[in-house]
ZAGU-34723 format. One record per residue: residue in one letter; x, y, z of N, C-alpha, C, O in turn. Coordinates in Angstrom, 3 decimals, padded with zeros to 6 digits. Each point is the difference from the previous one (the first is absolute). Last residue first. Example, Ala and Ser with C-alpha at 12.3 -4.5 7.8 and 13.67 -1.06 7.14 Angstrom:
# ZAGU-34723
- rest;nxx;nyy;nzz;caxx;cayy;cazz;cxx;cyy;czz;oxx;oyy;ozz
- s;012.850;-002.250;007.080;000.820;001.190;000.060;-000.770;001.090;000.730;000.509;001.108;000.169;
- a;-000.219;-006.828;-000.239;-000.890;001.190;000.000;000.900;001.200;000.000;001.036;-000.019;000.665;
# end
This chain:
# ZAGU-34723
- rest;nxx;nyy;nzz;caxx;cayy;cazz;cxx;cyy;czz;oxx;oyy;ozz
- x;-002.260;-037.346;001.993;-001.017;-000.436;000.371;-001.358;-000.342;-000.876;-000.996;-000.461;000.560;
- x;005.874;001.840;-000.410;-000.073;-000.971;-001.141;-001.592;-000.420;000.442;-000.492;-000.982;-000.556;
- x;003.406;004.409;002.244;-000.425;-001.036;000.998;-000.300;-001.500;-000.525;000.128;-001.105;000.528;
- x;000.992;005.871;-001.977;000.791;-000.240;-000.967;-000.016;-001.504;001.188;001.071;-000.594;000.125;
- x;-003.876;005.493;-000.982;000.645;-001.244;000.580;000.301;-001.572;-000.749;-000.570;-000.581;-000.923;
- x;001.800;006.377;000.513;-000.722;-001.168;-000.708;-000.182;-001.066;001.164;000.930;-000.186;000.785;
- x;000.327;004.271;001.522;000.475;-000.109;-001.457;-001.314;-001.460;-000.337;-000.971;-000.417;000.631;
- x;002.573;005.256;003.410;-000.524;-001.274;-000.963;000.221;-000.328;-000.854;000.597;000.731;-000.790;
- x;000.552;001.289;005.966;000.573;-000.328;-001.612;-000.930;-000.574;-000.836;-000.321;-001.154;000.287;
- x;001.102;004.345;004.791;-000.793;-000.760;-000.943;000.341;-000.310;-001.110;000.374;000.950;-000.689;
- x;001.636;000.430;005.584;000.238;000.082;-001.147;-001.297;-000.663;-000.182;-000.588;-000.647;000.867;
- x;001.623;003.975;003.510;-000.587;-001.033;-000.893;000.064;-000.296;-000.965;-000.462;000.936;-000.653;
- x;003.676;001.384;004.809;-000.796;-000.041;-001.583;-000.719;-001.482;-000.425;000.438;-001.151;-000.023;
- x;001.453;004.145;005.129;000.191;-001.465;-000.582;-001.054;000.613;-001.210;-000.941;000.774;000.174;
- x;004.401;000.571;004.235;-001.014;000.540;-001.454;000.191;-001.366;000.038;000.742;-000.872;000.452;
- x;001.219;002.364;004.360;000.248;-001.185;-001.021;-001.371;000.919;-000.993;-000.759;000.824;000.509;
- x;001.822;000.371;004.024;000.811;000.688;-000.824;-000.626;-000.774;-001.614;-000.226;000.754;-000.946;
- x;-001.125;-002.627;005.120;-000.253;001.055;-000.370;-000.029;001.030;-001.093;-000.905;000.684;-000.476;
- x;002.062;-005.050;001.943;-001.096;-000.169;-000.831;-000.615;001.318;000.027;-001.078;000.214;-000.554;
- x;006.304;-001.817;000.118;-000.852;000.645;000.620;-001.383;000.378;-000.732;-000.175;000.508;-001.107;
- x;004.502;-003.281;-000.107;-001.251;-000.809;000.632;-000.769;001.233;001.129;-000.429;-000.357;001.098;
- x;004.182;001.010;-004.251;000.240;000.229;001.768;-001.059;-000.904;000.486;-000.008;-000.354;001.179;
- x;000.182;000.519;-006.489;001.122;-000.998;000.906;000.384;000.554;001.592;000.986;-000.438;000.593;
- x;-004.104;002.427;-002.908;-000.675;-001.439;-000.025;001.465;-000.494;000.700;000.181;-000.583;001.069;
- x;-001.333;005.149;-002.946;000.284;-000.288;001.257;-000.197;-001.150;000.352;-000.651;000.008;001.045;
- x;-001.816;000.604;-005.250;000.818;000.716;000.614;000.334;-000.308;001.359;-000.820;-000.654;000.644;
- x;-002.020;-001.684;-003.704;000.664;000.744;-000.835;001.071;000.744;000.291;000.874;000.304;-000.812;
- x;-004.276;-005.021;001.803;000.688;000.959;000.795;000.988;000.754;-001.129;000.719;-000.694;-000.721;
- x;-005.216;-001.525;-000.938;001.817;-000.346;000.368;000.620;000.963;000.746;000.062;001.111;-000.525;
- x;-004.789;-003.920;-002.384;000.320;000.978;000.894;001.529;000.149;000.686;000.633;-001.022;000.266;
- x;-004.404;-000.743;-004.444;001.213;-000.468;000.744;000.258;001.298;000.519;-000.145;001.063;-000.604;
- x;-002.910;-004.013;-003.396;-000.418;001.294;001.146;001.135;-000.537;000.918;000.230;-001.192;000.204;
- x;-000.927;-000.289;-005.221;000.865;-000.152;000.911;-000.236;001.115;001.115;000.518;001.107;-000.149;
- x;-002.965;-003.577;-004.164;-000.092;001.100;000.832;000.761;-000.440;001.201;-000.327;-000.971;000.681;
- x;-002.198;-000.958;-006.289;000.908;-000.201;001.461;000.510;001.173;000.737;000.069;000.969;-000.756;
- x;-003.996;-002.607;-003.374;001.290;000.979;000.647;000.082;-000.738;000.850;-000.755;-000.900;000.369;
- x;-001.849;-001.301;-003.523;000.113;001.149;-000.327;001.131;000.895;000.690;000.788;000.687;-000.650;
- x;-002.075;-005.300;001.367;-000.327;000.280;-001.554;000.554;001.387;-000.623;000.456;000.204;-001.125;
- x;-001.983;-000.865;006.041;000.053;-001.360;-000.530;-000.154;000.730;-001.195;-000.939;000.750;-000.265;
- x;001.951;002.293;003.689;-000.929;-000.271;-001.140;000.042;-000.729;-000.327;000.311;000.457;-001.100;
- x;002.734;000.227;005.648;-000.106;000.149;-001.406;-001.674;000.147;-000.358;-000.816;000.083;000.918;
- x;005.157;000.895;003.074;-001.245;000.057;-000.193;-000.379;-000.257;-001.846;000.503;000.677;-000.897;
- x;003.434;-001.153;005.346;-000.182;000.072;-000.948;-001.711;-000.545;-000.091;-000.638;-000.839;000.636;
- x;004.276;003.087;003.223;-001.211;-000.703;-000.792;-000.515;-000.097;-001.563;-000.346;001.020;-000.596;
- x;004.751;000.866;004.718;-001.147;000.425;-000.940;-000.706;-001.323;-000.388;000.655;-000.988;000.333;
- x;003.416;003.586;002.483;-000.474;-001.398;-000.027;-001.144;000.268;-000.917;-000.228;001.207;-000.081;
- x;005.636;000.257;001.482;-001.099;000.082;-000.648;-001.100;-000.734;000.210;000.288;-001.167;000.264;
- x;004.366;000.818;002.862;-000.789;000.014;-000.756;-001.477;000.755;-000.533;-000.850;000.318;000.831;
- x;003.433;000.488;003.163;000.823;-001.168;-000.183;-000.407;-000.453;-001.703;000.985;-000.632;-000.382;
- x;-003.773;003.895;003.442;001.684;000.041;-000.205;001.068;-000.281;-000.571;001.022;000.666;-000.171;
- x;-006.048;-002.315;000.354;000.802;001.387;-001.115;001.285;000.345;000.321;000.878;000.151;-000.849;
- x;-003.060;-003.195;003.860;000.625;-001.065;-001.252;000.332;001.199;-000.569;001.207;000.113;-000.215;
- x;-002.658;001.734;003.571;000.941;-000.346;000.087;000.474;-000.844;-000.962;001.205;-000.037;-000.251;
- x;-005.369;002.213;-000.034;000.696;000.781;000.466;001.641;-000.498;000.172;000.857;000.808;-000.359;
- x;-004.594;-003.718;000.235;000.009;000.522;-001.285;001.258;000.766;000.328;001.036;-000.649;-000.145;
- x;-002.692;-001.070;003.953;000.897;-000.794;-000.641;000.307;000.681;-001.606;001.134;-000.126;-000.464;
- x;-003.695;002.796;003.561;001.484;000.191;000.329;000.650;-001.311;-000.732;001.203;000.095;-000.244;
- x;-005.572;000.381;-001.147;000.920;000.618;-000.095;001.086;000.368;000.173;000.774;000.497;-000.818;
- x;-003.708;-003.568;002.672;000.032;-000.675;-001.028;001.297;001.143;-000.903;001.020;-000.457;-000.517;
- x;-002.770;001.509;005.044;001.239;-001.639;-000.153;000.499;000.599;-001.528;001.028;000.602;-000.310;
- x;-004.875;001.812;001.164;001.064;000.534;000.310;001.406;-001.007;000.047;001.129;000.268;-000.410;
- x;-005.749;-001.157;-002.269;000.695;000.184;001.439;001.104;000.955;-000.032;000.438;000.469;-001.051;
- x;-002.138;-001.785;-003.553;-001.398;001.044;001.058;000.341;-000.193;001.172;-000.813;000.658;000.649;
- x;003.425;-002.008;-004.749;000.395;000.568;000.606;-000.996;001.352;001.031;000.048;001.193;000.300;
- x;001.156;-005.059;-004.718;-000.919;-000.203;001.722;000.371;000.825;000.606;000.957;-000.531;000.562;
- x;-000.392;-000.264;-006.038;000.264;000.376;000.851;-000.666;000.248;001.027;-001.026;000.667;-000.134;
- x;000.219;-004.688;-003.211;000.118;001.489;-000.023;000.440;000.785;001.562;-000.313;-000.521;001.071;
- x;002.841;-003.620;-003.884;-001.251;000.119;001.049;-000.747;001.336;000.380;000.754;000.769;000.596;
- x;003.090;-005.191;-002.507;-000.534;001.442;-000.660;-001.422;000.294;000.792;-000.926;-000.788;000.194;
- x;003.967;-003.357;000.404;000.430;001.144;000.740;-001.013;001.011;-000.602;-000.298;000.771;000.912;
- x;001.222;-003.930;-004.407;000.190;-000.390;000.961;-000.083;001.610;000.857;000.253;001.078;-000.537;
- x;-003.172;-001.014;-003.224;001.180;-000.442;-000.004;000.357;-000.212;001.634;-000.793;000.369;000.866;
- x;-002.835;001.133;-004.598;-000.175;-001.192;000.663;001.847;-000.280;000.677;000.658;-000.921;-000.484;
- x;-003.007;005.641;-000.585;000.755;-001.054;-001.075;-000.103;-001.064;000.858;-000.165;000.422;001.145;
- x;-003.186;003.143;000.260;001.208;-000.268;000.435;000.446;-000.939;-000.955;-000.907;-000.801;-000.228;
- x;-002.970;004.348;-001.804;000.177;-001.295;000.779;001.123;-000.047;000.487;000.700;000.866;-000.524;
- x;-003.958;003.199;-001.157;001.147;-000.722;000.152;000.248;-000.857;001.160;-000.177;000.146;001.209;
- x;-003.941;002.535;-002.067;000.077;-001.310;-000.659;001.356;-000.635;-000.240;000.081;-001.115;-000.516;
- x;-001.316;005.799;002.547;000.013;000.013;-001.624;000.423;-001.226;-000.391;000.798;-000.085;-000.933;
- x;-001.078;000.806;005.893;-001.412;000.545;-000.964;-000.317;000.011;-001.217;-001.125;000.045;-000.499;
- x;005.594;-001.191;002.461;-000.664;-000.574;000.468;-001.601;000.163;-000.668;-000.525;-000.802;-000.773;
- x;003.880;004.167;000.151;-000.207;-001.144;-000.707;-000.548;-001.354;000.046;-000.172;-000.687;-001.007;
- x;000.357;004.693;004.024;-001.021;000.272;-001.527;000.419;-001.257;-000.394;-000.923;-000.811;000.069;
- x;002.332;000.155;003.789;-001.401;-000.082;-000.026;-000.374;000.730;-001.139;-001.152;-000.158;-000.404;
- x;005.530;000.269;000.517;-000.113;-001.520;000.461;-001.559;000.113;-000.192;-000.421;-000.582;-001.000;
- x;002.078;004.778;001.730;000.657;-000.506;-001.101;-000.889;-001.502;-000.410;-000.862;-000.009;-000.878;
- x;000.657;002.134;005.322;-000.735;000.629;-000.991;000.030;-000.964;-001.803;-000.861;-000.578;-000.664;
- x;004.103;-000.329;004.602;-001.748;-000.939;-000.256;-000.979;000.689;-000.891;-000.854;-000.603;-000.650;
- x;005.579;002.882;000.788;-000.410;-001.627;-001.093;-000.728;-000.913;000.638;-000.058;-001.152;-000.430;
- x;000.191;005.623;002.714;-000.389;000.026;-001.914;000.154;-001.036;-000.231;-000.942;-000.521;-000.597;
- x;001.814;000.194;005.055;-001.383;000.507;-000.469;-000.373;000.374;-001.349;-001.107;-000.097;-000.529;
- x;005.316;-001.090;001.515;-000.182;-001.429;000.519;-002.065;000.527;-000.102;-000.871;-000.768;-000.408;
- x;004.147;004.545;-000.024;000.075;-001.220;-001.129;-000.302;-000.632;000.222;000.349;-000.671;-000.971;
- x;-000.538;003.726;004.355;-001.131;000.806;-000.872;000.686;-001.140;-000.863;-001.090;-000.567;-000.071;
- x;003.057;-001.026;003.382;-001.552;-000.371;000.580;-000.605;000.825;-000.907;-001.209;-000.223;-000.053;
- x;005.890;000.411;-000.548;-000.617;-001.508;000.449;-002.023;000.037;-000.289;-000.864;-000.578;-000.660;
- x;003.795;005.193;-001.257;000.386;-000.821;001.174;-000.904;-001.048;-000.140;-000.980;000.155;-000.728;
- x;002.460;001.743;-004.006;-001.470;000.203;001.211;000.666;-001.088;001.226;000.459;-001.133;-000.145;
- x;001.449;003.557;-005.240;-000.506;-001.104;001.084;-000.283;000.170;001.180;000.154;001.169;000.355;
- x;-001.929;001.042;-004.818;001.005;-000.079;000.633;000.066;-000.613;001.045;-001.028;-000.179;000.654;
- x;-002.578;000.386;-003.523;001.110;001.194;-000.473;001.128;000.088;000.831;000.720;000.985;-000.166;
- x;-004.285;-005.376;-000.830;000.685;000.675;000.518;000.743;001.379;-000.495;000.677;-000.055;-001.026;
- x;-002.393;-004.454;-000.482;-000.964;000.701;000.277;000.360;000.889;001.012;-000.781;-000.114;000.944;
- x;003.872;-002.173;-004.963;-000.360;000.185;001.316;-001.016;000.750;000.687;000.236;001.201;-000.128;
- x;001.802;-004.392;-004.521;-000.207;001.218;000.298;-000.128;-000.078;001.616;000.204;-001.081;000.551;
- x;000.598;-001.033;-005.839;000.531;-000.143;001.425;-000.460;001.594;000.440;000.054;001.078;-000.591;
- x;-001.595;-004.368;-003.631;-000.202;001.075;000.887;000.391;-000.408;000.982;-000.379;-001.016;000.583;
- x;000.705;-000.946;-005.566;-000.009;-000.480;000.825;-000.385;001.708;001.070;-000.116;001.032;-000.661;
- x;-000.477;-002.214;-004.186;000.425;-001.078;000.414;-000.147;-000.295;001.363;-000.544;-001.036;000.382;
- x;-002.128;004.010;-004.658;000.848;000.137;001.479;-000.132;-001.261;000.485;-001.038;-000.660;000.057;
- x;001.777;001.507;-005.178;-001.013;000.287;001.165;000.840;-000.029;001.428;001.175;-000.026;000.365;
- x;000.629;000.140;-004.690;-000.661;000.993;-000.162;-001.205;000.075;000.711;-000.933;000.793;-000.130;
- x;004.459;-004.456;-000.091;-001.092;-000.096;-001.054;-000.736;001.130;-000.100;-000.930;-000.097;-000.800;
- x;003.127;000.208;005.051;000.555;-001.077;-000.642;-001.265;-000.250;-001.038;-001.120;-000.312;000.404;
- x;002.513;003.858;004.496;-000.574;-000.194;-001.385;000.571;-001.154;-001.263;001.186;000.106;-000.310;
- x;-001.610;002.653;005.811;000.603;-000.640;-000.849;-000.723;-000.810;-001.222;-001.087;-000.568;000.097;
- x;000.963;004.796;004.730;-000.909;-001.382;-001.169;001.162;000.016;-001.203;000.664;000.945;-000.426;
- x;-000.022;000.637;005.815;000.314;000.411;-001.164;-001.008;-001.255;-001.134;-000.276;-001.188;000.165;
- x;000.899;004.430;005.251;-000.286;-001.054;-001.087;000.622;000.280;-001.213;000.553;001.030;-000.386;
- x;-001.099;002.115;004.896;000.639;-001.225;-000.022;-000.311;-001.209;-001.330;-000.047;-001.148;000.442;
- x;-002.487;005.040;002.386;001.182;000.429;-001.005;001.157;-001.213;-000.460;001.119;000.400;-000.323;
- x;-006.809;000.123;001.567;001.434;-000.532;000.550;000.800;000.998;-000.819;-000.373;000.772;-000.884;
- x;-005.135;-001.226;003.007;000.931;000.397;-000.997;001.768;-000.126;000.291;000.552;000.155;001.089;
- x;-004.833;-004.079;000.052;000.134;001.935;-000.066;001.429;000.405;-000.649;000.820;-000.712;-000.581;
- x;-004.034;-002.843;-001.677;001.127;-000.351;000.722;-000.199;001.870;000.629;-000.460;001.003;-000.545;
- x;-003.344;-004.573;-001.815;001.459;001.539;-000.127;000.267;000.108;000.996;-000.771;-000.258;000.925;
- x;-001.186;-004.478;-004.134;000.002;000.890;000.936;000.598;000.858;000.165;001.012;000.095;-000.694;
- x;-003.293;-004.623;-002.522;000.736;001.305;000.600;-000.272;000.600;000.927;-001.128;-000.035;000.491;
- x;-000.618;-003.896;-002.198;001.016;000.212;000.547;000.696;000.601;-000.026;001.166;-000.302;000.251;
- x;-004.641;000.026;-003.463;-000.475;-001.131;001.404;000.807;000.402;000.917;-000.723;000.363;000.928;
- x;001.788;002.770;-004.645;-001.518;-000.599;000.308;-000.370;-000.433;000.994;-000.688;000.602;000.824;
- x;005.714;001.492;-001.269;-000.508;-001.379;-000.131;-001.792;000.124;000.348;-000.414;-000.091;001.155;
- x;004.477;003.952;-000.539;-001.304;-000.077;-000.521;-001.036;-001.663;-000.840;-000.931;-000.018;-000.805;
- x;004.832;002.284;004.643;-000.246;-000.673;-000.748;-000.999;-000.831;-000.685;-000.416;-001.134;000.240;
- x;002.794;005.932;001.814;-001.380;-000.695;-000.316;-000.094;-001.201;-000.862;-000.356;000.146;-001.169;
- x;003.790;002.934;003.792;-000.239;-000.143;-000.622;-001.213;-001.071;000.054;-000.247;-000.725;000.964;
- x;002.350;006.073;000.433;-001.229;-001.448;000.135;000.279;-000.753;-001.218;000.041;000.555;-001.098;
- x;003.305;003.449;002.916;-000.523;-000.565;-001.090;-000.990;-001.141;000.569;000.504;-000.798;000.790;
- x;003.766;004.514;000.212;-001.194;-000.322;000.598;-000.896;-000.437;-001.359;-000.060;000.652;-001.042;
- x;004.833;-000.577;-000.308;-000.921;001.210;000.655;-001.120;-000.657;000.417;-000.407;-000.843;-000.800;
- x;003.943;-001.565;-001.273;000.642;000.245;000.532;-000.782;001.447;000.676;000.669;000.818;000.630;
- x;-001.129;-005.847;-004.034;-000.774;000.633;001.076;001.114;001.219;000.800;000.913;-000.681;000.467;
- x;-000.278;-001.982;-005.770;000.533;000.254;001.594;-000.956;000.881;000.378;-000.378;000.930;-000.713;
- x;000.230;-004.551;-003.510;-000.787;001.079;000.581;000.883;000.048;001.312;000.256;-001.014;000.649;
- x;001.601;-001.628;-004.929;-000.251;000.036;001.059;-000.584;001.083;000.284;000.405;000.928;-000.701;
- x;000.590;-002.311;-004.161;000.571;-001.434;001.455;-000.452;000.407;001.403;-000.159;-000.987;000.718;
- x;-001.836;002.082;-006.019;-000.058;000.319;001.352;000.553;-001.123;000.816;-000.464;-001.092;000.329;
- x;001.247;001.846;-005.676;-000.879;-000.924;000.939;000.449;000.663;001.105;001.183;000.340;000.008;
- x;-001.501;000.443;-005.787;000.986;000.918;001.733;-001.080;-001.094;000.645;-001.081;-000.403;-000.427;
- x;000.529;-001.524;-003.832;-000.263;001.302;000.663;001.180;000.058;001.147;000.856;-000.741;000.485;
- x;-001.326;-002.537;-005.600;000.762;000.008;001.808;-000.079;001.768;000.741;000.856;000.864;-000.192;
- x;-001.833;-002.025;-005.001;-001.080;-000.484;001.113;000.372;-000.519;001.191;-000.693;-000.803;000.624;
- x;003.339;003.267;-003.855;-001.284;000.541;000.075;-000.950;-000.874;000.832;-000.977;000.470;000.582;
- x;006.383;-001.030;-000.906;-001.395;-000.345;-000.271;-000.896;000.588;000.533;-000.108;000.011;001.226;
- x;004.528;001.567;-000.856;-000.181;-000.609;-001.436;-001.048;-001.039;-000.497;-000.089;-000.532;-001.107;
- x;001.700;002.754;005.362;-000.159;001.081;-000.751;-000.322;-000.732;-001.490;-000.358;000.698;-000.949;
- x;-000.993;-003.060;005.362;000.687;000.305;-000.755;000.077;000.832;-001.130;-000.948;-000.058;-000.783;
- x;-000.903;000.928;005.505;-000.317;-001.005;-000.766;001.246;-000.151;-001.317;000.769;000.958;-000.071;
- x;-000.602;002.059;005.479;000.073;-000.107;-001.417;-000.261;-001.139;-000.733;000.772;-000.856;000.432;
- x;-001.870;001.972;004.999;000.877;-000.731;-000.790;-000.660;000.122;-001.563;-001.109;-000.417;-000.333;
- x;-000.559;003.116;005.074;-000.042;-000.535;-001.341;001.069;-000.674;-000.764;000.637;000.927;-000.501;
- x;-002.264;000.814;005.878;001.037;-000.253;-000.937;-000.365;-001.036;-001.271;-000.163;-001.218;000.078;
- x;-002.944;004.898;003.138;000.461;-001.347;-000.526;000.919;-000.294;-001.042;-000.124;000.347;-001.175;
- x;-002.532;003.522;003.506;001.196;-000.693;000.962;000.250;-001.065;-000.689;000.642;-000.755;000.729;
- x;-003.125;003.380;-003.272;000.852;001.052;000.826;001.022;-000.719;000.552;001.211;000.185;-000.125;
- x;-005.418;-002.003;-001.507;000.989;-000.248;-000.925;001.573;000.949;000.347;001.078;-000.187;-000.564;
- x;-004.697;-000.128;003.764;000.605;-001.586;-000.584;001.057;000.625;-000.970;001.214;-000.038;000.202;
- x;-003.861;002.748;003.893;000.927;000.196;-001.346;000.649;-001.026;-000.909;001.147;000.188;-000.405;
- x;-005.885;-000.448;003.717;001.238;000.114;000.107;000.997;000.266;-001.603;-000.226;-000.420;-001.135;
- x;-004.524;-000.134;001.684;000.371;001.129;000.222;001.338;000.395;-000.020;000.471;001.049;-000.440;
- x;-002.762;-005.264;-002.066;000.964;000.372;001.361;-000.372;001.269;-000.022;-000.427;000.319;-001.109;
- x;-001.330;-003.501;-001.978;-000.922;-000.197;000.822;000.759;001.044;001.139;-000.602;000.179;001.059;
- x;002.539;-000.406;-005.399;-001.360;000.814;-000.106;-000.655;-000.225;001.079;-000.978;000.740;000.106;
- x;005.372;-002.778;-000.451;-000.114;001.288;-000.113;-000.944;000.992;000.156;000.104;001.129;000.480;
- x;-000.088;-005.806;-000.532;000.563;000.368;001.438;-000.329;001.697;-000.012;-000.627;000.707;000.788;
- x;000.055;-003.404;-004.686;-001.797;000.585;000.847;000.359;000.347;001.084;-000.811;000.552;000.744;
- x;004.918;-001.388;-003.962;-000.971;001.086;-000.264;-001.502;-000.049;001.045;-000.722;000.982;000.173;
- x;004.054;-004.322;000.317;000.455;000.690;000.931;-000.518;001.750;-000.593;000.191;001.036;000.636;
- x;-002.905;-005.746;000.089;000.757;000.212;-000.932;000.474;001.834;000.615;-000.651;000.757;000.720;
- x;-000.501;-005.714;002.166;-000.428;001.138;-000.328;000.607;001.089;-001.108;001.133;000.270;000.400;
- x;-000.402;-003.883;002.622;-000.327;-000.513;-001.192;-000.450;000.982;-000.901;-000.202;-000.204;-001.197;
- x;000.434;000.146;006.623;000.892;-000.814;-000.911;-000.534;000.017;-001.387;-001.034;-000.667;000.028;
- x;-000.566;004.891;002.215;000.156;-001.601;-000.026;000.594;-000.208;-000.694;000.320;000.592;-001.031;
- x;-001.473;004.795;002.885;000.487;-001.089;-000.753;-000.412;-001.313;000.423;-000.632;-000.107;001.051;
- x;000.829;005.777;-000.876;-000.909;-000.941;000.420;000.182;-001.021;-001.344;-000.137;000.139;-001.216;
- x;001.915;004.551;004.523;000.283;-001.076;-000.919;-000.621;-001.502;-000.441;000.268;-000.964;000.718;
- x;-000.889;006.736;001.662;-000.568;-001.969;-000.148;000.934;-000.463;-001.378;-000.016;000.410;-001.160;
- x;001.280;004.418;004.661;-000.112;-000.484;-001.203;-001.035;-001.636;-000.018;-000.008;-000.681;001.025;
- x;000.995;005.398;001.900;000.253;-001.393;000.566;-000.683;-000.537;-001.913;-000.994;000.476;-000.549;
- x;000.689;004.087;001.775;001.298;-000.407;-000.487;000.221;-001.296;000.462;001.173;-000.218;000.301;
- x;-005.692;002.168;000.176;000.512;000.373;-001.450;001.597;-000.200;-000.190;000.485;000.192;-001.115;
- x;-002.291;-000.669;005.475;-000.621;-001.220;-000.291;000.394;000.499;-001.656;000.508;-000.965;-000.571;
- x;001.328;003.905;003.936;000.609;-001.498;-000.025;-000.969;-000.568;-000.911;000.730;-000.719;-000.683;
- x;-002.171;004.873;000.868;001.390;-000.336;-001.418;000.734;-001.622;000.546;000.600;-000.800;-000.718;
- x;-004.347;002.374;003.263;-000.453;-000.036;-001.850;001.284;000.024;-000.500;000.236;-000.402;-001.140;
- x;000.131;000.643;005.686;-000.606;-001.004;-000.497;-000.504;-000.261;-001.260;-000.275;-001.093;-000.495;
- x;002.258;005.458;001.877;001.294;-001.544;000.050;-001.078;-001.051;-000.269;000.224;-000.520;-001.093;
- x;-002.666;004.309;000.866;000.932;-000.025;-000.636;000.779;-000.968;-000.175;000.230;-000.603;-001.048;
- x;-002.930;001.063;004.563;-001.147;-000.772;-001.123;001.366;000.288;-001.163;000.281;-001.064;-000.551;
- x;001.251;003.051;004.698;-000.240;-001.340;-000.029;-000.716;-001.051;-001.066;000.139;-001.220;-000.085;
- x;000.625;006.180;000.001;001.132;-001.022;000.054;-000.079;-000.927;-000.058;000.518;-000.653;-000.906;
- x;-004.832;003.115;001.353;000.524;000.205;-001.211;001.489;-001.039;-000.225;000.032;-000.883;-000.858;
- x;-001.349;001.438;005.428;-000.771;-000.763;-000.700;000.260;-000.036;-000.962;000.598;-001.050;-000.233;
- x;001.737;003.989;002.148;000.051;-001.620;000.620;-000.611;-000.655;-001.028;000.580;-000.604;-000.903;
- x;-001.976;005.158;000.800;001.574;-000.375;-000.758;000.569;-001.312;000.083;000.599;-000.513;-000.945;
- x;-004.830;001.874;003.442;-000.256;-000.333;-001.353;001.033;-000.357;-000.999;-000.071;-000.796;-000.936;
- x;000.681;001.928;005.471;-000.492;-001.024;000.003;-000.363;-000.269;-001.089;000.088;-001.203;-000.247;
- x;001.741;005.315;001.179;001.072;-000.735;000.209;-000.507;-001.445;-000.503;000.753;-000.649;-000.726;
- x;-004.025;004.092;000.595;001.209;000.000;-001.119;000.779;-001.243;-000.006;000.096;-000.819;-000.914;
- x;-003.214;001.403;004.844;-000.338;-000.778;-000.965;000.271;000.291;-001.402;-000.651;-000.596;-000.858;
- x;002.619;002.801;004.548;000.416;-001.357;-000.082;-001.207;-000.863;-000.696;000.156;-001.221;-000.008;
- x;000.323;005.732;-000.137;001.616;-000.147;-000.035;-000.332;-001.775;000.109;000.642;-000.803;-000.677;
- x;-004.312;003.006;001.682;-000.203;000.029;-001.320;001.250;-000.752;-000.827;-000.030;-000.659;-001.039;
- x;-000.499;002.149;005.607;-001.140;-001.601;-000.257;000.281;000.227;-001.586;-000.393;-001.007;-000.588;
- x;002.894;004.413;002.726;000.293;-001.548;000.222;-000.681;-001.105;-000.403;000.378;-001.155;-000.195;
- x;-001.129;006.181;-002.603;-000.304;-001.027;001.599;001.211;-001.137;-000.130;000.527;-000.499;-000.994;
- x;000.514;004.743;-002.237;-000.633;-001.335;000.039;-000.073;-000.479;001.448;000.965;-000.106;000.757;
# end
């Protein structure tokens, strides 16, 4: 075999590898696709993800026929999208390992989760949760009317190094609702190395929660 031949082998084997890992990352990243309110059989039929696999079932009573097994909780613990599939107001999240959905009446109550697979120095988390912030921004969520509540400012360089340092010291997040319909806790937090106050060293995770809103709006 030529050299020229040795290396457009070598170059096709690359290639072949490379389209490999990308077709199996996108066939092992799962959708979970939910809302508040949502019953926890269409969770099943709308997910790729393994619902009934990961979800802890609580027993009905053995002595009435009309009390079912009820679903208390979905755990997130493999690369997963979740998609919260709301008509007017939904949106998908990239993929996390981090969540869990909760369940009350055989729907879904509430979703904690993170748009994240793991935590991320200052400046790659402070760029996913404007990412974050502007899908939901686009998907008609409002700020709750509350004291202080404000969407996150952080297009200077000032404006960040102040972000950057209240995290030391505290969490900080925003609350976001649906008049009527949901509420949404977007919040960001120093995760690691926080108590040296190095803005080097230092991770930081994004939480997301939802649930009913409950604003009385």
């Amino acid at each position: 075999m030529t050299e020229s031949k040795q290396r457009w082998l070598i170059f096709i084997v690359f290639i072949l590898l490379v389209s490999g890992s990308l077709v199996y990352a996108r066939l092992s990243t799962k959708t979970l696709s939910v809302h508040i309110g949502k019953p926890y059989e269409q969770v099943i039929k709308d997910s790729t993800f393994p619902v009934e696999e990961k979800t802890a079932i609580y027993p009905g009573d053995p002595n009435n026929a009309k009390d079912p097994r009820r679903p208390g909780s979905t755990w997130i613990s493999s690369p997963t999208v979740i998609e919260f599939d709301d008509p007017a107001y939904g949106f998908k999240l990239p993929p996390t390992v981090f969540g869990a959905v909760t369940y009350g009446g055989q729907k879904v109550s509430t979703v904690t989760t993170s748009p994240m697979l793991e935590t991320m120095p200052f400046t790659a988390a402070v760029d996913r949760l404007v990412d974050v912030q502007n899908i939901l921004k686009s998907g008609g969520w409002m700020l709750e009317p509350l004291e202080n509540n404000d969407w996150f400012s952080v297009d200077s360089a000032a404006e960040r190094e102040r972000l950057q340092v209240k995290l030391f010291d505290q969490p900080v997040g925003i609350d976001l609702y649906v008049p009527g319909k949901y509420s949404l806790l977007l919040l960001i937090k120093c995760y690691g190395s926080c108590g040296t106050r190095d803005s080097v060293a230092a991770k930081y995770l994004i939480d997301i929660s939802v649930g009913r809103d409950r604003s009385g709006t």
